[in-house]
C-alpha positions as CSV (number, residue, x, y, z in Angstrom):
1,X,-25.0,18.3,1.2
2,X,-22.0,17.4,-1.0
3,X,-19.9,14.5,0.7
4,X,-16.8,15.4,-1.4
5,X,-14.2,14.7,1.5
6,X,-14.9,11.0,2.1
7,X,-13.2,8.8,5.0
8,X,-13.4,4.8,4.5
9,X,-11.6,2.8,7.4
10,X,-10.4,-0.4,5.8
11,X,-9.5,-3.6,7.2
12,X,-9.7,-6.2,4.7
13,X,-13.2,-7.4,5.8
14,X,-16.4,-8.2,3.9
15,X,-18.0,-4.9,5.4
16,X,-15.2,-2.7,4.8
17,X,-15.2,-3.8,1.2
18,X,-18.8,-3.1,0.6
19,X,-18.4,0.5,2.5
20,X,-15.7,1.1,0.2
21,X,-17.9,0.1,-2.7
22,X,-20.3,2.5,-1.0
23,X,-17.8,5.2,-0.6
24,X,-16.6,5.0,-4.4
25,X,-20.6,5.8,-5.5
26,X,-20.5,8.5,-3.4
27,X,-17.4,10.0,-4.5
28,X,-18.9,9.3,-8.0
29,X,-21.6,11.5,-7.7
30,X,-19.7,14.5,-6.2
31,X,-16.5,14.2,-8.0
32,X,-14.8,13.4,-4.4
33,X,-12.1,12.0,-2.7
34,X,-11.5,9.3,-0.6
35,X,-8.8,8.6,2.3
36,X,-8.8,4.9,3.0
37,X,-7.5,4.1,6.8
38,X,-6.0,1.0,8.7
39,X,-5.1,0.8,12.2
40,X,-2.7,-2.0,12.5
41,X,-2.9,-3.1,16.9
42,X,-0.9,-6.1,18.4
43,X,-4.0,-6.8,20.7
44,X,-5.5,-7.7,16.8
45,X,-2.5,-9.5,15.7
46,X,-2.1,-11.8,18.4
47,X,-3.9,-14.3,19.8
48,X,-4.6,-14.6,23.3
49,X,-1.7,-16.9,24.9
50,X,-0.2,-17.3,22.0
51,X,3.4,-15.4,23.4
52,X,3.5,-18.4,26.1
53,X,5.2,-21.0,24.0
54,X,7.6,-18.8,22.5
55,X,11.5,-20.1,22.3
56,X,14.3,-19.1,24.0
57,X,15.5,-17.4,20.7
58,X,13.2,-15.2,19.9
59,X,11.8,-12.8,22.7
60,X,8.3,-11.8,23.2
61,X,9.3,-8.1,22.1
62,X,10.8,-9.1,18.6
63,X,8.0,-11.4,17.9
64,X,6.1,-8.9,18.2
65,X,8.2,-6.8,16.4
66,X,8.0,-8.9,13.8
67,X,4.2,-9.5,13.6
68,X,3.9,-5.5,13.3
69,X,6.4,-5.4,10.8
70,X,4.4,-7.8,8.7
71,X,0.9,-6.7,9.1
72,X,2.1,-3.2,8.2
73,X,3.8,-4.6,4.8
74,X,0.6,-6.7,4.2
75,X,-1.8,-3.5,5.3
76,X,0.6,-1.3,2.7
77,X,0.0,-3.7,-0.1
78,X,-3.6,-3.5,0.4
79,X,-4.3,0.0,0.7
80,X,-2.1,0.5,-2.1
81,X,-4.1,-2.0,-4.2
82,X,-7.4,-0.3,-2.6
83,X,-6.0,3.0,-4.0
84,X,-4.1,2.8,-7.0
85,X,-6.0,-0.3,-8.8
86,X,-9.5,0.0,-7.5
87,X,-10.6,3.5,-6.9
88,X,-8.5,4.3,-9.6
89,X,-10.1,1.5,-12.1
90,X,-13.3,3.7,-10.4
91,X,-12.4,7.0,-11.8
92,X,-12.6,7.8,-8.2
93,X,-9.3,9.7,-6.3
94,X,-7.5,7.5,-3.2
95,X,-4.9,8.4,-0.7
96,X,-4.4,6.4,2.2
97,X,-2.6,6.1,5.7
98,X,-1.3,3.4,8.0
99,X,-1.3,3.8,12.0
100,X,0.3,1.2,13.8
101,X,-0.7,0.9,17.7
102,X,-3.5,3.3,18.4
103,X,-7.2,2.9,19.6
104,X,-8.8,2.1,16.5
105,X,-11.8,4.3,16.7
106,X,-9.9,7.5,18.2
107,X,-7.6,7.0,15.3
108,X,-10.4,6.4,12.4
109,X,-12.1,10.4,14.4
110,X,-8.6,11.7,14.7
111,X,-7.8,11.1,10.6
112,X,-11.5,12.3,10.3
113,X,-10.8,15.9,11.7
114,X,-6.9,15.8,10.4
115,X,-8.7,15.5,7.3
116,X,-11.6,17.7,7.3
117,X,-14.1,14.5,5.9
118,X,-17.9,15.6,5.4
119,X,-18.7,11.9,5.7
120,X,-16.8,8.3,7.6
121,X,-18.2,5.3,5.3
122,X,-17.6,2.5,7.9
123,X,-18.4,-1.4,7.7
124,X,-21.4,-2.5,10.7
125,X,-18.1,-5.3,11.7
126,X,-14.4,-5.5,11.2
127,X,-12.2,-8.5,11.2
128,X,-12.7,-8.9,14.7
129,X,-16.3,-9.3,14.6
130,X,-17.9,-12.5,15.4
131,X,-19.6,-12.7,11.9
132,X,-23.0,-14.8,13.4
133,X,-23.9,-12.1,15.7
134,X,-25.6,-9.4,13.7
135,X,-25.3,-6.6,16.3
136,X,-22.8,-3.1,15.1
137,X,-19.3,-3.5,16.1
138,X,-17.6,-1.6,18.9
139,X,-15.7,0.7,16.1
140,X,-18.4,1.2,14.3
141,X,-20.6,2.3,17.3
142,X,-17.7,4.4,19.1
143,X,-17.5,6.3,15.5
144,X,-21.2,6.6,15.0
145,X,-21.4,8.3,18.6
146,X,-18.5,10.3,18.7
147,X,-17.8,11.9,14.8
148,X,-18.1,15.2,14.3
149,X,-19.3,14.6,10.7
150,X,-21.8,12.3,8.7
151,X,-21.3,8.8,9.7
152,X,-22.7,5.8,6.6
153,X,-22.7,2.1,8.5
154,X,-22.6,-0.3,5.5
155,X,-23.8,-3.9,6.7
C-alpha cells in the first residue's frame, strides 16, 4: 500500500521529531504529503495550582487567555518552521493546522478522517510523557486503538 496521505501529530518532543523524520521517508518514497498537527490544551499549559497565587490584577480567565494566546503563537512558529524549512529542505510537501482546546487524541482521528490520511506517524510519548517510564503514551495508545487507518508509533 501507498501511504501518500500522511498525518504527523507534532508537539515539539523528541518522539514527534523522530516520527516526523519517519513521516518525511515515507513521503519520500511515495511522492506524498504530509499534514503536521498540534493540539494546544490549558490542562497542558498549566501546572497544577499554579492559578492560586494569581494577583488581583490579572484574573484567572485572562491568564489563561494569555497562556493560550502564546502557546498558539509559539505552536504557529513551529509548525510553520516544521513545514516550510524542514519538509521543504526534504523535498517533501507540508500543510499544517492548530486546534486549541480539544481532546488531543479525538482531535489527532478527527484531522485523520477530515483528511482522508492512509497512515498517522505518531511519537510512543509527547511532552507530557514522563520520559523514564518506557511504556506508550495515552495519545499514542487511544490513536493506535481507535484510527481508522494505518497507525506508525516511532519510539
Amino acid at each position: 500500500m501507498l501511504y501518500e496521505r500522511i498525518l504527523v501529530p507534532f508537539d515539539g518532543s523528541k518522539f514527534a521529531k523522530k516520527a516526523l523524520d519517519e513521516a518525511i521517508k515515507i513521503a519520500q518514497n511515495t511522492d506524498g504529503i504530509l499534514y503536521l498537527c498540534t493540539i494546544v490544551t490549558v490542562s497542558n499549559l498549566i501546572p497544577p495550582g499554579s492559578l492560586l497565587g494569581l494577583t488581583k490584577n490579572v484574573s484567572a480567565k485572562e491568564f489563561r487567555s494569555r497562556l493560550i494566546k502564546s502557546a498558539k503563537a509559539e505552536a504557529e512558529r513551529t509548525l510553520n518552521y516544521q513545514a516550510s524549512v524542514y519538509c521543504k529542505s526534504k523535498g517533501v510537501k507540508a500543510y499544517y493546522k492548530i486546534i486549541i482546546n480539544g481532546n488531543i487524541a479525538e482531535e489527532i482521528l478527527k484531522i485523520a478522517k477530515q483528511k482522508l490520511v492512509d497512515i498517522i506517524v505518531i511519537g510512543s510519548q509527547g511532552l507530557h510523557g514522563i520520559s523514564r517510564i518506557k511504556t506508550l503514551g495515552s495519545v499514542s495508545r487511544k490513536v493506535s486503538e481507535l484510527a481508522d487507518c494505518a497507525v506508525l508509533i516511532v519510539r
